[in-house]
C-alpha positions in Angstrom: 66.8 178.4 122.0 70.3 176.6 122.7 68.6 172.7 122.5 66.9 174.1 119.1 70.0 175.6 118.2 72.0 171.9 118.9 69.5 170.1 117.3 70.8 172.0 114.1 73.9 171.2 114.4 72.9 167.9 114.9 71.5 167.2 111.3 73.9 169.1 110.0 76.5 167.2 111.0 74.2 163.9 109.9 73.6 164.9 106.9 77.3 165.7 106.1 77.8 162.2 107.3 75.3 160.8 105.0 77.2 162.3 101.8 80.7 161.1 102.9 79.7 157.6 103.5 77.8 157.7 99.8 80.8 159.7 98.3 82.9 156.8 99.9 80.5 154.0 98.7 80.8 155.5 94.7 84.7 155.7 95.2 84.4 153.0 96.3 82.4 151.2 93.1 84.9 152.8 90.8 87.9 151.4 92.2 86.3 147.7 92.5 84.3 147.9 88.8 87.3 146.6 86.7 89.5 144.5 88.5 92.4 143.5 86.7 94.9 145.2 83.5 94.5 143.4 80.2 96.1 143.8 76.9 94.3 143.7 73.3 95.4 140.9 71.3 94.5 141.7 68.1 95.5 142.7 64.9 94.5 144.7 61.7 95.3 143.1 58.3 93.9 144.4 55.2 91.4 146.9 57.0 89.9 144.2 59.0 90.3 143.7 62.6 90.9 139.7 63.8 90.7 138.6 67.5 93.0 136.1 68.6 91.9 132.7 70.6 93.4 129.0 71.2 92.4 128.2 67.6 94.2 131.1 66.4 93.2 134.3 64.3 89.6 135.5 63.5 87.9 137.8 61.5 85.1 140.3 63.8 84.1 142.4 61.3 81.9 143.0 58.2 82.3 146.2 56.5 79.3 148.2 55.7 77.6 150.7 54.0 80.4 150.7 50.9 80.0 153.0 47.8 81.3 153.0 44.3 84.4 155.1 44.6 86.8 155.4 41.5 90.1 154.0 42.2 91.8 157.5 41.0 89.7 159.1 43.9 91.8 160.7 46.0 90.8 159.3 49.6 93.3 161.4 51.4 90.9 164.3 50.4 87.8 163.0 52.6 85.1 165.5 51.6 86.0 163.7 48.2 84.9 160.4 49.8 81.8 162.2 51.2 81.2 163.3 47.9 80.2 159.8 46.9 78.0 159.2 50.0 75.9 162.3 49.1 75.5 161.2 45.7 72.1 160.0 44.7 70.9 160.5 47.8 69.1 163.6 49.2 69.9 162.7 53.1 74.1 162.3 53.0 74.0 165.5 50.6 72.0 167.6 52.9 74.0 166.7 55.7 77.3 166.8 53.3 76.4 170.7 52.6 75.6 171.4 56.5 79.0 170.1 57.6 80.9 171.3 55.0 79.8 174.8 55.6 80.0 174.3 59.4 84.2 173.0 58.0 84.8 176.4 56.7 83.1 178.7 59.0 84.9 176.5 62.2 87.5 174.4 60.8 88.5 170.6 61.7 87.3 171.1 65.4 84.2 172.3 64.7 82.8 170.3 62.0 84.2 166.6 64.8 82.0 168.6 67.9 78.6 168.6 65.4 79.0 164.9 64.3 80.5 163.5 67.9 77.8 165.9 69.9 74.9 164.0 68.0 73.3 160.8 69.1 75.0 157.8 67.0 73.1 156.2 64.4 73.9 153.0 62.3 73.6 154.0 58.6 74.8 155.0 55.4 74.8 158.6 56.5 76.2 158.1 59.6 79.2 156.4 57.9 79.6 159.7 56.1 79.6 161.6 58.7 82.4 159.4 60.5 84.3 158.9 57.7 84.7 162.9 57.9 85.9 162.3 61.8 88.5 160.0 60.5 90.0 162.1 58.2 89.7 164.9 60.4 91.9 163.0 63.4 94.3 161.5 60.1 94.8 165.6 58.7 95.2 166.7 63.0 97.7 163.9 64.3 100.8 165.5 62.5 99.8 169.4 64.9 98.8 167.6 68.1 96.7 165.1 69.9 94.0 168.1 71.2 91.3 166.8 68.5 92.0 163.3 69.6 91.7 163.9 73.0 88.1 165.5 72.3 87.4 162.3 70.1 87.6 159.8 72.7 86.1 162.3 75.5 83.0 161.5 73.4 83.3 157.7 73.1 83.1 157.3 76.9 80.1 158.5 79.3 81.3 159.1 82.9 79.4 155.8 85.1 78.8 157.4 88.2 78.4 153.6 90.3 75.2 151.8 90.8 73.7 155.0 92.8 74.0 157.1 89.6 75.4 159.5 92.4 77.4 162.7 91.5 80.8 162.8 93.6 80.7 166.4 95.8 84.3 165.9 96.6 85.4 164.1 92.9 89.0 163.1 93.4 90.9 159.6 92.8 90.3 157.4 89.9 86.9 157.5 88.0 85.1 155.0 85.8 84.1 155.2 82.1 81.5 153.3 80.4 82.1 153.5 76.2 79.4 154.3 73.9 78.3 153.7 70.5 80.0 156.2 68.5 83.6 154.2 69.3 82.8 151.6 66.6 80.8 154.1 64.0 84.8 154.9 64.4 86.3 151.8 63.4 83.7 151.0 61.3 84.8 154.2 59.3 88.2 153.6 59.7 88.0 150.1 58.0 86.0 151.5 55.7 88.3 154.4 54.7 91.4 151.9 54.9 89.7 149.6 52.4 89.5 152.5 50.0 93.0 153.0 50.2 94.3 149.6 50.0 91.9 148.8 47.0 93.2 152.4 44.9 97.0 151.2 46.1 96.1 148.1 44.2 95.6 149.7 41.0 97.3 152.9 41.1 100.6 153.0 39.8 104.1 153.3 41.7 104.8 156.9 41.6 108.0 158.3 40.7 107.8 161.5 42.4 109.6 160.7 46.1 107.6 163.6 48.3 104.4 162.6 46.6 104.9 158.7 47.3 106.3 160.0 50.9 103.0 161.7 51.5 100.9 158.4 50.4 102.6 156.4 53.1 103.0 159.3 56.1 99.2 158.7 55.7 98.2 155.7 55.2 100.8 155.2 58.5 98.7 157.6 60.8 95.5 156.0 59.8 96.7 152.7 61.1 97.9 154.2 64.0 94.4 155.3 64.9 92.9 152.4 63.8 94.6 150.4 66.3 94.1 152.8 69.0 90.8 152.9 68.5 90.5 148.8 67.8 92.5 148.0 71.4 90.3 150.8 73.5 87.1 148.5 71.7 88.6 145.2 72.7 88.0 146.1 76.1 85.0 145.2 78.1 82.4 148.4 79.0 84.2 149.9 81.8 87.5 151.9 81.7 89.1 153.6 84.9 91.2 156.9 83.7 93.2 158.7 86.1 93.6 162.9 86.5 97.1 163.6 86.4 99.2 163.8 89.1 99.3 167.6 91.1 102.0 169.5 89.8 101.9 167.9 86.7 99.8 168.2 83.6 96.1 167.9 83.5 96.2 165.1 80.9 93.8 162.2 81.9 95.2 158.5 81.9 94.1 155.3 81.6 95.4 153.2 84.7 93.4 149.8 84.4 91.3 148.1 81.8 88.9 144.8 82.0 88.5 142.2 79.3 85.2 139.7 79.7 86.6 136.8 80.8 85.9 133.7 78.1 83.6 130.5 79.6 
């Protein structure tokens, strides 16, 4: 009874050995995935991002899925500029009536969960759809970051190491690989500031201060994101984030980035 008894113990005490050394091993992964900091050099101009290299500035983009928008379209009003997706076409205005209602019922933080909880497509409607996260994020930036924060929670998918292995004891650094749904962002973002750069064009100056204060509080916070969004892009698939220290807040951080090195 006592040698069965030991014999228990025994591959208990194995077994627990077995998940530290894998719960090391995936720690382990994490830490060594990305291996050095980097910094985005890029720039926006004209709602288009440009990479730089030895040669100098260049142009990664192509803007898609553009509709006829008149110029005195307000774009700060996005379900305006959804408006125009849904017209003509049975799809974007199906999906234009679902979110909307899902807007009033829920607010700004509902209607960003339905879109950002979907799988990420690559068309006309799916522009609409982020187009409506953007201006979202742009309306939410002046209250807080908390709808920003559950933004980019979406854009990244936890990488749990080459064992796909789930952490029992999850502490210390952990390792993000981005998804699709960070350049639908962009994408809608450079979409959204081409509308407003091509209505600034034609509109005139206007001669009421708040209103013209307004216009460029705005356009300001949508380059803001933009950028943020652009320099997260820029970096290769793998970004380490960091729980906040104890004691402190429970904010996550990003500690270390990695950039594909050039041949």
């Amino acid at each position: 009874m006592k040698l069965e008894y030991k014999k228990r113990i025994y591959w208990l005490l194995r077994f627990i050995l077995i998940v530290c050394v894998v719960n090391v091993l995936t720690g382990f992964y994490e830490m060594c995935s990305t291996s050095k900091n980097a910094n985005a050099n890029q720039i926006i101009w004209k709602g288009k991002r440009y990479n730089k290299d030895e040669t100098g500035y260049h142009s990664i983009d192509e803007i898609k899925y553009l509709v006829d928008i008149p110029t005195d379209c307000d774009v700060k009003d996005i379900w305006a500029v959804a408006g125009y997706y849904a017209k003509d076409d049975s799809e974007c205005d199906t999906r234009l009536k679902e979110l909307k209602n899902i807007y009033d019922e829920g607010g700004e933080k509902a209607v960003v969960e339905d879109i950002m909880s979907k799988d990420v497509g690559d068309d006309k409607k799916t522009m609409m759809e982020y187009l409506i996260v953007d201006g979202c994020l742009i309306e939410s930036l002046s209250n807080d970051t908390e709808l920003l924060n559950s933004v980019l929670e979406h854009c990244y998918d936890r990488d749990y190491g080459f064992l796909g292995y789930k952490r029992y004891i999850d502490i210390g650094n952990k390792l993000y690989k981005k998804n699709g749904k960070i350049e639908r962002i962009i994408e809608a973002f450079e979409t959204l500031s081409k509308y407003t750069i091509d209505r600034a064009i034609v509109m005139p100056k206007s001669e009421d201060g708040d209103e013209s204060a307004i216009e460029t509080v705005y356009y300001h916070r949508m380059i803001q994101l933009f950028q943020t969004f652009s320099s997260l892009s820029y970096f290769d698939d793998n970004l380490l984030a960091a729980k906040s220290y104890p004691g402190m807040d429970n904010k996550k951080y990003i500690v270390r980035a990695s950039i594909k090195e050039k041949l």
